[in-house]
GUFITI-580011 format. One record per residue (C-alpha): residue number from 1; x, y, z; residue in one letter. Coordinates in Angstrom, 2 decimals. Example, Ala and Ser with C-alpha at 12.3 -4.5 7.8 and 13.67 -1.06 7.14 Angstrom:
<sites>
(1 (12.30 -4.50 7.80) "A");
(2 (13.67 -1.06 7.14) "S");
</sites>
This chain:
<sites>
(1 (72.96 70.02 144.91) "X");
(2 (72.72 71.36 148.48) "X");
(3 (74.89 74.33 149.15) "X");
(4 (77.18 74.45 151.95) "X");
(5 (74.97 77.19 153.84) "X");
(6 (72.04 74.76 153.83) "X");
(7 (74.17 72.18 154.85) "X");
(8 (75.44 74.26 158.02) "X");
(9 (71.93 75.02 158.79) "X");
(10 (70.96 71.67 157.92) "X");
(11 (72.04 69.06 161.05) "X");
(12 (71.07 65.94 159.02) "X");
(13 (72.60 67.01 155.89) "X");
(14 (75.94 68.04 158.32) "X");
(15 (75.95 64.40 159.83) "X");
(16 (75.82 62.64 156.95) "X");
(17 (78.46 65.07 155.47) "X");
(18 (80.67 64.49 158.54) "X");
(19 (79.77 60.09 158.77) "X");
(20 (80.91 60.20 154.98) "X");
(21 (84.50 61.70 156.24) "X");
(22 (85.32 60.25 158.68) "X");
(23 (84.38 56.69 156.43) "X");
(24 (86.93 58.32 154.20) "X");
(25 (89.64 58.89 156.36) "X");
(26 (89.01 55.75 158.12) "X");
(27 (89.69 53.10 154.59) "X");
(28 (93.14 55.36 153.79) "X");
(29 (94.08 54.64 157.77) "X");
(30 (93.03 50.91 156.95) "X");
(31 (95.21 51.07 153.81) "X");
(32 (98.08 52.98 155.56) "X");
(33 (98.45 50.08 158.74) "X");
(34 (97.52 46.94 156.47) "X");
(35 (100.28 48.01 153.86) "X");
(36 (103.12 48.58 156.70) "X");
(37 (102.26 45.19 158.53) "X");
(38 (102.23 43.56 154.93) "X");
(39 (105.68 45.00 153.85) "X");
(40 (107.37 44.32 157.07) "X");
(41 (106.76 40.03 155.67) "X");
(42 (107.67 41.08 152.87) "X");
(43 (110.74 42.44 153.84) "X");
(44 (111.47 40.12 156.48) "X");
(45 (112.00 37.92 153.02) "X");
(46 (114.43 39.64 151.60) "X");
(47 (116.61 40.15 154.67) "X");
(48 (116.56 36.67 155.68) "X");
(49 (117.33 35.07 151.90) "X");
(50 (120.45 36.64 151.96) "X");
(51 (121.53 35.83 156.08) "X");
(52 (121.22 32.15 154.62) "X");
(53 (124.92 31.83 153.79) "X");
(54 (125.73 33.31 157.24) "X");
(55 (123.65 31.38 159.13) "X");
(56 (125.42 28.10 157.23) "X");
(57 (128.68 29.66 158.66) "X");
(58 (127.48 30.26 162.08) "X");
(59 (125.73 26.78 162.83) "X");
(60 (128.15 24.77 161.25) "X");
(61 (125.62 22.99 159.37) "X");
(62 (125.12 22.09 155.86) "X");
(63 (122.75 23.60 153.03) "X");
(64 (120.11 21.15 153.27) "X");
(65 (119.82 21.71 157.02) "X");
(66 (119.55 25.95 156.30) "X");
(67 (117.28 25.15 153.86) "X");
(68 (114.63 24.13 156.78) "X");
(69 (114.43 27.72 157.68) "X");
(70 (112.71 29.03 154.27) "X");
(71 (110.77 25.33 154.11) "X");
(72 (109.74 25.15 157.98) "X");
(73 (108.14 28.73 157.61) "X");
(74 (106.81 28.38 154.03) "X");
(75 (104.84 25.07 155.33) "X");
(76 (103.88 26.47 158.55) "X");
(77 (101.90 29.76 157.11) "X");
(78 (100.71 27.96 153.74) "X");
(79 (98.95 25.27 156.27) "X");
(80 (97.32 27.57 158.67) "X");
(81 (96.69 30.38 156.62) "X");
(82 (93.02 29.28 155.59) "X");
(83 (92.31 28.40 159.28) "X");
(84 (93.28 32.47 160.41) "X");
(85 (91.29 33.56 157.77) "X");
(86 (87.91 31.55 158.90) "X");
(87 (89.02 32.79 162.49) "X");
(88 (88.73 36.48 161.00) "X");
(89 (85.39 35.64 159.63) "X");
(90 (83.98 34.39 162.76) "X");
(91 (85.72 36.78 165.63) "X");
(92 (86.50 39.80 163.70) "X");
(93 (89.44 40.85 162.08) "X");
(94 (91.29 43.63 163.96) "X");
(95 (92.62 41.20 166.82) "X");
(96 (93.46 37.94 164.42) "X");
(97 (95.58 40.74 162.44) "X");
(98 (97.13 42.55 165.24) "X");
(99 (97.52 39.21 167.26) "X");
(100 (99.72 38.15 164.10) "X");
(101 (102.03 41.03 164.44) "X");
(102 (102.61 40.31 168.41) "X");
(103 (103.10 36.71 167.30) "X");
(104 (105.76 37.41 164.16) "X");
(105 (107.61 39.69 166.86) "X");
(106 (107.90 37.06 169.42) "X");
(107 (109.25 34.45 166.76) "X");
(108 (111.65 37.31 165.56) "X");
(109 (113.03 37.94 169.02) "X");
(110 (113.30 34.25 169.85) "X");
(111 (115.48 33.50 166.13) "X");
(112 (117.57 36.74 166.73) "X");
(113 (118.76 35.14 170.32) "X");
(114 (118.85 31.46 168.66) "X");
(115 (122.17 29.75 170.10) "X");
(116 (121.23 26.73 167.96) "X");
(117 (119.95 25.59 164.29) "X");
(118 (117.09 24.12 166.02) "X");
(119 (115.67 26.78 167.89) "X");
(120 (116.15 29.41 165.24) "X");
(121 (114.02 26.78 163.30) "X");
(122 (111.30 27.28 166.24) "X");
(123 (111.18 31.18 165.93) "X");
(124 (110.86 30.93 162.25) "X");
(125 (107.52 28.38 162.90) "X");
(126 (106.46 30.98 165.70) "X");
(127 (107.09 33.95 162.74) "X");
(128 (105.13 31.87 160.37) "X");
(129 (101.96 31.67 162.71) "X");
(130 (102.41 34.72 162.77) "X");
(131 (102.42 36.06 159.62) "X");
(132 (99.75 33.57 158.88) "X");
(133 (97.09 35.43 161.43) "X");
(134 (98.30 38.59 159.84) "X");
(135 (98.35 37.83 156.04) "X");
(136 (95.04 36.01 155.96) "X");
(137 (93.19 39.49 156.74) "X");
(138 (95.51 42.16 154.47) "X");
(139 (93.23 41.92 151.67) "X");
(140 (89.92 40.79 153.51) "X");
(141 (90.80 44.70 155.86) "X");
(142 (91.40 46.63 152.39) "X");
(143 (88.60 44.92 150.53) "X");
(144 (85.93 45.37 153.13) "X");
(145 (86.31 49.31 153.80) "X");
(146 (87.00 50.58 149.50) "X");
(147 (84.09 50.01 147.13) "X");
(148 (83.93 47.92 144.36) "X");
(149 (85.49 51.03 142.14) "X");
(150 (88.19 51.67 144.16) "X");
(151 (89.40 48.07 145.21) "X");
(152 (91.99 47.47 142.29) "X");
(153 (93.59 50.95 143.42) "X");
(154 (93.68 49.70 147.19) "X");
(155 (95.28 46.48 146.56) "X");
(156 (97.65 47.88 144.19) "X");
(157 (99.03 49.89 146.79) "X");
(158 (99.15 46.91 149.03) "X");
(159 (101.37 45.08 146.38) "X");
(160 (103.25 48.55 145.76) "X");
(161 (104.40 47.94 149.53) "X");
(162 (105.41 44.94 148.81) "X");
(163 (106.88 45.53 146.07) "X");
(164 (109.42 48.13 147.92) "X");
(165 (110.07 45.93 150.36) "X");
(166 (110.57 43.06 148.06) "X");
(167 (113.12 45.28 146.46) "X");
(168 (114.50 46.83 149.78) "X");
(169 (115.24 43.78 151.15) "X");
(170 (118.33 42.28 150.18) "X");
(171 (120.04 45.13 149.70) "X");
(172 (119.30 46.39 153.20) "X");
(173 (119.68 42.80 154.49) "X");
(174 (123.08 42.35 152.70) "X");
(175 (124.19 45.94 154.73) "X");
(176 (122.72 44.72 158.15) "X");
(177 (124.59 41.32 157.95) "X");
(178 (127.90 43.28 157.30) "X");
(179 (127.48 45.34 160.14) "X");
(180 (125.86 43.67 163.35) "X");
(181 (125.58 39.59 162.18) "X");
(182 (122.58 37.88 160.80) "X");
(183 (120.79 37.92 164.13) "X");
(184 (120.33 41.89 162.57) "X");
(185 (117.83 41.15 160.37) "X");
(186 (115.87 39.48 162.61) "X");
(187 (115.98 42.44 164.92) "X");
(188 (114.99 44.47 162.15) "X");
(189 (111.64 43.57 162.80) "X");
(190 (110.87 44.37 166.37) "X");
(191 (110.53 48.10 166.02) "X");
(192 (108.44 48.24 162.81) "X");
(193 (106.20 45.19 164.47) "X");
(194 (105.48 47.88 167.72) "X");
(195 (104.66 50.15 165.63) "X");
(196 (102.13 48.58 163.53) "X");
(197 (100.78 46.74 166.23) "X");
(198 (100.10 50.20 167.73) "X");
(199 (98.68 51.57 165.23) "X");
(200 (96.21 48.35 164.84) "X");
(201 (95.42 48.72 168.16) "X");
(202 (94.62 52.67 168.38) "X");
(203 (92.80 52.80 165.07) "X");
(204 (91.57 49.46 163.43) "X");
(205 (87.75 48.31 164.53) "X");
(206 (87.22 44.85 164.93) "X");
(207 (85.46 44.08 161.78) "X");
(208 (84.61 40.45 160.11) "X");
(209 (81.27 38.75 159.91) "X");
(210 (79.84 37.46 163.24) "X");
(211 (78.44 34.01 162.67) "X");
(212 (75.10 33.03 165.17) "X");
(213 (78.03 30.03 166.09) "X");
(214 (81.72 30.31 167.07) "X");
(215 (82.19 26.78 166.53) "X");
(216 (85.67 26.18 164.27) "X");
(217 (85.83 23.32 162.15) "X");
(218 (88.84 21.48 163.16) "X");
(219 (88.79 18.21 161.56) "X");
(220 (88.83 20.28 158.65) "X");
(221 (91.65 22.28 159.53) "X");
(222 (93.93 19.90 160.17) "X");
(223 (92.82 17.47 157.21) "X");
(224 (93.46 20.98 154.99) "X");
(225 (96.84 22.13 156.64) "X");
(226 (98.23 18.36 156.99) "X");
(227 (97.09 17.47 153.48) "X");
(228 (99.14 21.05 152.35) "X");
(229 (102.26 20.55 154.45) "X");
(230 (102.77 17.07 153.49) "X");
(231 (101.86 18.55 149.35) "X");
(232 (105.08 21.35 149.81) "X");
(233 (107.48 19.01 151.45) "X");
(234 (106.83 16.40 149.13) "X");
(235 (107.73 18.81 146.52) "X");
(236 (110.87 20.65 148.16) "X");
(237 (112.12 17.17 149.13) "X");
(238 (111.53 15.29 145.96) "X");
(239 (114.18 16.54 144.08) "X");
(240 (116.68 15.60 147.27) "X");
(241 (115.06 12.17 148.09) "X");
(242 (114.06 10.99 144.93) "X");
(243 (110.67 11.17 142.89) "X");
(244 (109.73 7.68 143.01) "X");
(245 (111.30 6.99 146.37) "X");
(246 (109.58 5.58 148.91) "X");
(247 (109.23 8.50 151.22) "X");
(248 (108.23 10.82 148.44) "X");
(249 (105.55 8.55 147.12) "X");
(250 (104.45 8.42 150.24) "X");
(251 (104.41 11.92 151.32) "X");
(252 (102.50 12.44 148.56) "X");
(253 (99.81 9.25 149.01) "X");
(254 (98.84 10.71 152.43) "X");
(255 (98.67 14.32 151.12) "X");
(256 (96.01 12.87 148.97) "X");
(257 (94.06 10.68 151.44) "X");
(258 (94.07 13.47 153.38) "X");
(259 (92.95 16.05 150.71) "X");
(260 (90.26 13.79 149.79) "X");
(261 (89.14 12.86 153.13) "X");
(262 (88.94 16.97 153.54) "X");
(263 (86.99 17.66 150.57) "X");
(264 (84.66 14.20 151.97) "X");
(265 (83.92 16.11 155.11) "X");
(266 (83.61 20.16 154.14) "X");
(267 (80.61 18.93 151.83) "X");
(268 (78.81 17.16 155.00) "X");
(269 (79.63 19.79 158.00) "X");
(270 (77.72 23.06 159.06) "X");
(271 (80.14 25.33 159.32) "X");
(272 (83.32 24.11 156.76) "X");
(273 (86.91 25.44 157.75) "X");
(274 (86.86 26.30 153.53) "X");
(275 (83.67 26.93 151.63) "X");
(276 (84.64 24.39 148.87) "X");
(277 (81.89 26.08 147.12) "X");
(278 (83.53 29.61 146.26) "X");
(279 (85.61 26.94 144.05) "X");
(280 (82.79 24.32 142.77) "X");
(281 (80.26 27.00 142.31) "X");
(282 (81.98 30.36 141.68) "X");
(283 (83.74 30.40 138.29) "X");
(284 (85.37 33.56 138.56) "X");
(285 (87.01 32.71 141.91) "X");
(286 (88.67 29.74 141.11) "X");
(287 (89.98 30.22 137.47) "X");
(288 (91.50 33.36 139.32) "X");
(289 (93.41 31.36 141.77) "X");
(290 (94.31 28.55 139.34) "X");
(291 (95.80 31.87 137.02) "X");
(292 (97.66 32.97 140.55) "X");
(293 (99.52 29.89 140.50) "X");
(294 (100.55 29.74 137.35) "X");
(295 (101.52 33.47 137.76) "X");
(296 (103.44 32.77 140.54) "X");
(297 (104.93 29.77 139.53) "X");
(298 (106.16 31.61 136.73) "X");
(299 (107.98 34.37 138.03) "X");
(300 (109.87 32.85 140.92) "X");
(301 (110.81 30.18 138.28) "X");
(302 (113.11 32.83 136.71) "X");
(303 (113.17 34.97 139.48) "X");
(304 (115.29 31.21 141.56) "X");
(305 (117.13 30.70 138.24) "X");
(306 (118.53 34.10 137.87) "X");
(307 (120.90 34.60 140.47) "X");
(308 (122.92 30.68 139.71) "X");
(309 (123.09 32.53 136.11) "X");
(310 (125.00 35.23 136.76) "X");
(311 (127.17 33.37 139.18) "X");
(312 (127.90 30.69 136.73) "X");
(313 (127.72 31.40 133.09) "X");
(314 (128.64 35.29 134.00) "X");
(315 (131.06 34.72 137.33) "X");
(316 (129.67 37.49 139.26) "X");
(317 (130.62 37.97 142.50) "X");
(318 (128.03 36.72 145.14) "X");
(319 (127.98 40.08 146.65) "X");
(320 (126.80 41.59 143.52) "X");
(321 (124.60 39.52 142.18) "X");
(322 (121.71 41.34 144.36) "X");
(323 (122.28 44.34 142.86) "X");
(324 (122.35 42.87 139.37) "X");
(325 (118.74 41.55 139.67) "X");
(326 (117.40 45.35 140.88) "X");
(327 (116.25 45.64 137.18) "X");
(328 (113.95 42.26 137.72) "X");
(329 (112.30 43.93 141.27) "X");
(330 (112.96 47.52 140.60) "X");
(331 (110.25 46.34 136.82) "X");
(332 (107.82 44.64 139.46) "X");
(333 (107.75 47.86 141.54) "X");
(334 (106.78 49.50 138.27) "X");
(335 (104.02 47.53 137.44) "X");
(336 (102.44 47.36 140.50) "X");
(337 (102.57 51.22 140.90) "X");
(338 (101.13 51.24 137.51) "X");
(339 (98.39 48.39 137.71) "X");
(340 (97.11 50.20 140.91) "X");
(341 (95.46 53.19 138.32) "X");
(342 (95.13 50.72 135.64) "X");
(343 (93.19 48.08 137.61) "X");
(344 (89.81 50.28 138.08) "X");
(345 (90.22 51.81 134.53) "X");
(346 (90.32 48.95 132.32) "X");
(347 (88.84 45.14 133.17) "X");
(348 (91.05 43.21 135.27) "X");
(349 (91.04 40.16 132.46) "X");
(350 (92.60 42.43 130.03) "X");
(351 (95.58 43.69 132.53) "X");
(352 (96.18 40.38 134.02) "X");
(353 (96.76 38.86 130.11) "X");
(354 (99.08 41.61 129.63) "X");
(355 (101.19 40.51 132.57) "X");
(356 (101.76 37.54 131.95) "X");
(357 (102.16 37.87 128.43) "X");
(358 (104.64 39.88 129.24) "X");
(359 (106.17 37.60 132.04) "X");
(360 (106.09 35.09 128.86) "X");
(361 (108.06 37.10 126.49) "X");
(362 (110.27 37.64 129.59) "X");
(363 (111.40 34.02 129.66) "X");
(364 (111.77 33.94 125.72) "X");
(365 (114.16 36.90 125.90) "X");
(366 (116.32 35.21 128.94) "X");
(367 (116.32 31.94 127.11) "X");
(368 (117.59 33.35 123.55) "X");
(369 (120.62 35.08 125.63) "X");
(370 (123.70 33.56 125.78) "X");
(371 (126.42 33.71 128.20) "X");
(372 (128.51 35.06 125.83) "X");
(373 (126.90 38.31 125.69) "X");
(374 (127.58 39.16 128.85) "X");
(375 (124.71 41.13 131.45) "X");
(376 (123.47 43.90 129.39) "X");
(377 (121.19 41.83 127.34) "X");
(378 (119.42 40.45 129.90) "X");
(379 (118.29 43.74 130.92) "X");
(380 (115.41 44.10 128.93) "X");
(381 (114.34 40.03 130.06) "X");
(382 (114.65 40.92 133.81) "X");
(383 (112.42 44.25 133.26) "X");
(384 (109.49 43.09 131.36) "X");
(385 (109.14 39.81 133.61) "X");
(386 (108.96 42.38 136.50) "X");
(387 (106.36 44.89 135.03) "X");
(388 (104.39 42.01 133.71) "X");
(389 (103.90 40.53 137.29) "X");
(390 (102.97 43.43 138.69) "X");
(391 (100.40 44.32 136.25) "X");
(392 (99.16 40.62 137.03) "X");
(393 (99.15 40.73 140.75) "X");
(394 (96.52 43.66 141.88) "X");
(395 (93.21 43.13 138.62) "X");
(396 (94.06 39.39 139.76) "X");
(397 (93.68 39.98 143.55) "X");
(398 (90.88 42.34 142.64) "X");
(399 (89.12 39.41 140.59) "X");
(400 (89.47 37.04 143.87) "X");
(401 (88.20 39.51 146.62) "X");
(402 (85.28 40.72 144.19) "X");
(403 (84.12 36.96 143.41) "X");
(404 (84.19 36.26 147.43) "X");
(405 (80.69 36.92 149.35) "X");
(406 (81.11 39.68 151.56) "X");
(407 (80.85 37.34 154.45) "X");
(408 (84.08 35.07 153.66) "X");
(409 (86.67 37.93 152.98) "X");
(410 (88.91 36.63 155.27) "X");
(411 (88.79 33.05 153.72) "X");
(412 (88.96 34.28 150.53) "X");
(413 (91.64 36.41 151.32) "X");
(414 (93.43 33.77 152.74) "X");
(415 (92.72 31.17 150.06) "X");
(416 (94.65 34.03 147.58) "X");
(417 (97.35 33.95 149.97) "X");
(418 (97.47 30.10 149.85) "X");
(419 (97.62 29.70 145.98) "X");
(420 (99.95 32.55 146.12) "X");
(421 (102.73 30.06 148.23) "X");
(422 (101.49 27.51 146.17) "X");
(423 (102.57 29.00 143.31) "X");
(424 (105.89 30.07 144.82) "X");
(425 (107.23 26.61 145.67) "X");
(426 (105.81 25.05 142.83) "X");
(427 (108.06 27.33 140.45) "X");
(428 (111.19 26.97 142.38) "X");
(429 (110.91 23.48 142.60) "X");
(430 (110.12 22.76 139.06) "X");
(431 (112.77 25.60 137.67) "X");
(432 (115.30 23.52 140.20) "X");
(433 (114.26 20.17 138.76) "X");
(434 (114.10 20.60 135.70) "X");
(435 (117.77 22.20 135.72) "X");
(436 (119.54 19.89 137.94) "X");
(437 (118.04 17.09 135.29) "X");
(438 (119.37 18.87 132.72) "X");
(439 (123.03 19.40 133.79) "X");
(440 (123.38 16.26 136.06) "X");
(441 (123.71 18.11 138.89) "X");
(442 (122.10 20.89 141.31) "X");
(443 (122.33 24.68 140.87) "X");
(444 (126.01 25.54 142.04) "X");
(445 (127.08 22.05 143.02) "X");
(446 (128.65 19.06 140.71) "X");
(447 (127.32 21.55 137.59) "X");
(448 (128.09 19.94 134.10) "X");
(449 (128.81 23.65 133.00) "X");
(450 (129.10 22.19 129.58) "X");
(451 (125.24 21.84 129.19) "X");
(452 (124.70 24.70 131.44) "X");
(453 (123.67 27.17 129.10) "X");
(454 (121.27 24.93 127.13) "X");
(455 (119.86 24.05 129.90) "X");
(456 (119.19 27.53 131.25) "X");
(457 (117.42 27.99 127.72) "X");
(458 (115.17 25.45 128.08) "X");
(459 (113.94 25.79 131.83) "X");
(460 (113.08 29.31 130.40) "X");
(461 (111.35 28.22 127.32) "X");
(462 (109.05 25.79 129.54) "X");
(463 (108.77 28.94 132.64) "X");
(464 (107.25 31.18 129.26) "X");
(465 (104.99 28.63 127.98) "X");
(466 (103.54 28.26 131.68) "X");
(467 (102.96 31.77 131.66) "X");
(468 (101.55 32.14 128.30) "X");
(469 (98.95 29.33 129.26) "X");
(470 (98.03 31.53 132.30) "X");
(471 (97.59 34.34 130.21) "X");
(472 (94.86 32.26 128.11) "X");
(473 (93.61 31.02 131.17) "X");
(474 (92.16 34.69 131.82) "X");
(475 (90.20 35.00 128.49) "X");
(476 (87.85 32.23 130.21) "X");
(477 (87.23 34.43 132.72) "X");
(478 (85.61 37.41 130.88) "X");
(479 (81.94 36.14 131.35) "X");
(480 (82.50 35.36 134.75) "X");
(481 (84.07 38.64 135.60) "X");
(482 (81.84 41.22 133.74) "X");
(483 (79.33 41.63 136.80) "X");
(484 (82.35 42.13 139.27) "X");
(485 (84.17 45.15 137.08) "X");
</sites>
C-alpha cells in the first residue's frame, strides 16, 4: 500500500488519487439530480390524483371526461418512452434528460393557466413528453456512473425518492387544493423543475453511447408507440365501451397488426428503435420485466381498490381516506429504504420473491377482513403489501439494468419504465373489472353494496395469486442472474 507521503511526492500516484474523487463525487451528484427530477413525476402524481374531483367541479364536466387527464398522459409517456430512451443512446443523455424537465415545465405552466378541459388535456400530453425524455434516462444516468456492486444501492435510493414523494403527494396536494385551487398543484412544479434543470445543466456530462449513425428508426417508433397507445386505451376503455364491442375489438385488432408489423420490421432494419433481442436472446432481461408487470399489476390492484373500501364498506370521509392509506405508502417507503442495503448484500432473486410474497400475503390478509371489523385490521394488509413492493422494486430494476449491454442503457431503462406503466394500468383495470362484474356496477356508482364485500374478497384473492405467480416467476431467473450479482 502506498503511503500518503509517497503519494504527495508521487504526481502519478496523486492524479489517479485525485481522477478517482472526483469520479466519486461526480456518481453521488448524478444520484442527487436524477433522484430530484424523478420525485418531482412522482409527486406531480400524487398532487394531481387528488385535484381530480376539483377539476370535475371546475369544468363542469363529467368523470369519464376527467378521466382523460390520467389516460391522455399515461398513453402519451408509455408510447414514447422507448423512442427517448434510443434518443439517449444515440445523442447522449444529459440534454434528452434535462430537455424533459424544460418540456414537463412548459406542459405544467400551460395546465395551471388551462381555461378549458381541453387544453388542460394538451399540457398534460406536453407534461407527458416530458416526463417521457426525462424518465427514459433516470436509471440508464444512475446505472452508467455506480459499479456493478453498488447499483442495487443507487437505484434504491432512486425508488426511496419516489417513494417520499409517492407518499408526500396527496397529502400535500390535498393542502394546496384547499388553499390556492387545483391550478396549485400544477404550479407546484415550476420551481422544483428550475432547479433541477439547473443543476442538469451545471453538473451532468452528456453521456450515452455515440453510434457511427444518428439515423432514428421511425417506422419503428411509431409502429411501437401506436401499437402501445391503442393496447392501454383498449384496456381503460373496455370496461366503459364494452369487451366485445366493436370499437374495443377493434382497438385491440390494430394494436396487434401493428405490434406484429413492429416486431416484422425491428428483425430486418440496421439500427431498430427496440433491440427485440435483449428480450429473444437475454433471459434474464425479459423474465425481469414480465415479473415487473406482474409486480406492478399487483400492487396498484389493491393500491385502486383501497380507497372505494373505506369509502363504502367503512364510510370514511373522502377527505380522510388519504390519510388512512399512509400505512400502505408510508410500508413502501420502508421497503425501498431497506431493499437499497439489501439489494447488493443478498441476490436480487431472493429479495424480489420476498416482495412479492409478501405483496401476496398482503391481498390474503385484505381479503379475509370484513367490513365489520372496522380499519384497524387492515393495518397489517396495507403494511406488508407496501414493504413487499419496495423490496421488489430496486434487486428487480437492478436485474434489468445489469442484463442490458452497456450500450442500450437508455433503452433498457426505458423498456423498465414501459413494463412498469404496463403493469400499472393493467392492475387498475383488471381490479376495476373484475369488481364492477362482481357487484353490477362501477366502484362508487349504482354499487350492489349487498355483494360488495364478497366481492372485495375475491378481487383480492385473484390480486394475491397474481403476485404469488410473480414471485415464482423469479426462481427461473436464478441461472440467468448469477453472472450479473
Amino acid at each position: 500500500m502506498q503511503s500518503p507521503a509517497r503519494s504527495a511526492l508521487d504526481p502519478n500516484a496523486a492524479a489517479v488519487i485525485a481522477d478517482s474523487n472526483v469520479k466519486n463525487n461526480y456518481k453521488w451528484l448524478v444520484l442527487t439530480i436524477v433522484s430530484l427530477g424523478t420525485a418531482m413525476s412522482a409527486l406531480d402524481t400524487g398532487v394531481v390524483n387528488v385535484a381530480y374531483p376539483e377539476m370535475t367541479r371546475f369544468f363542469n364536466v363529467p368523470l369519464t371526461t376527467i378521466t382523460w387527464v390520467s389516460l391522455a398522459y399515461l398513453i402519451v409517456s408509455s408510447a414514447t418512452i422507448t423512442t427517448f430512451g434510443r434518443m439517449a443512446d444515440l445523442f447522449g443523455r444529459k440534454w434528452i434528460y434535462v430537455g424533459g424537465l424544460a418540456v414537463f415545465c412548459i406542459g405544467s405552466l400551460v395546465c395551471a393557466f388551462a381555461p378549458t378541459i381541453w387544453l388542460l388535456l394538451v399540457g398534460r400530453v406536453i407534461e407527458a413528453l416530458g416526463a417521457a425524455m426525462a424518465l427514459s434516462n433516470s436509471i440508464a444516468l444512475i446505472s452508467e456512473v455506480f459499479p456493478a456492486q453498488q447499483r442495487g444501492m443507487a437505484i434504491g435510493v432512486l425508488e426511496t425518492a419516489v417513494g417520499v414523494a409517492l407518499t408526500l403527494g396527496p397529502t400535500l396536494g390535498a393542502l394546496l387544493i384547499g388553499l390556492f385551487g387545483w391550478s396549485a398543484v400544477f404550479f407546484l412544479n415550476l420551481p422544483l423543475g428550475m432547479v433541477n434543470i439547473g443543476l442538469g445543466l451545471r453538473f451532468l456530462r452528456n453521456s450515452g453511447h455515440r453510434q457511427a449513425t444518428t439515423n432514428l428508426d421511425l417506422t419503428g417508433t411509431f409502429s411501437f408507440g401506436g401499437s402501445v397507445a391503442l393496447l392501454l386505451l383498449g384496456l381503460t376503455q373496455g370496461q366503459s365501451q364494452g369487451w366485445l364491442s366493436g370499437f374495443t375489438l377493434g382497438v385491440f385488432g390494430l394494436s396487434l397488426v401493428l405490434l406484429t408489423f413492429f416486431i416484422y420490421w425491428e428483425r430486418r432494419v440496421a439500427n431498430p428503435a427496440i433491440d427485440l433481442k435483449l428480450f429473444f436472446a437475454n433471459r434474464a432481461f425479459a423474465l425481469a420485466n414480465f415479473t415487473k408487470i406482474l409486480g406492478y399489476m399487483a400492487f396498484f390492484g389493491i393500491n385502486f381498490l383501497l380507497p372505494y373500501y373505506l369509502e363504502i364498506m367503512l364510510n370514511f370521509d373522502t377527505k380522510v381516506v388519504g390519510a388512512a392509506i399512509i400505512p400502505f405508502t408510508a410500508g413502501m417507503l420502508l421497503g425501498s429504504l431497506s431493499s437499497s442495503f439489501l439489494s447488493d448484500r443478498y441476490p436480487s432473486r431472493w429479495l424480489t420473491a420476498l416482495g412479492l410474497g409478501m405483496v401476496a400475503a398482503s391481498g390474503l390478509l385484505l381479503g379475509l377482513v370484513g367490513p365489520a371489523a372496522g380499519y384497524w385490521p387492515l393495518l397489517p394488509g396495507m403494511a406488508l403489501g407496501g414493504i413487499g413492493m419496495g423490496l421488489f422494486i430496486t434487486p428487480n430494476d437492478k436485474t434489468i439494468m445489469n442484463a442490458a449491454p452497456s450500450d442500450r442503457m437508455g433503452v433498457a431503462g426505458s423498456t423498465l419504465a414501459l413494463t412498469r406503466s404496463l403493469g400499472i394500468i393493467s392492475g387498475i383495470t383488471l381490479a376495476g373489472t373484475l369488481f364492477a362484474a362482481l357487484t353490477d356496477g362501477k366502484p362508487g356508482a349504482d354499487l350492489n353494496k349487498t355483494s360488495a364485500p364478497m366481492a372485495f374478497s375475491v378481487v383480492y384473492v385473484i390480486i394475491a395469486a397474481i403476485a404469488l405467480v410473480g414471485a415464482l416467476v423469479t426462481g427461473t431467473l436464478q441461472s440467468s442472474t448469477q453472472a450479473s450479482e
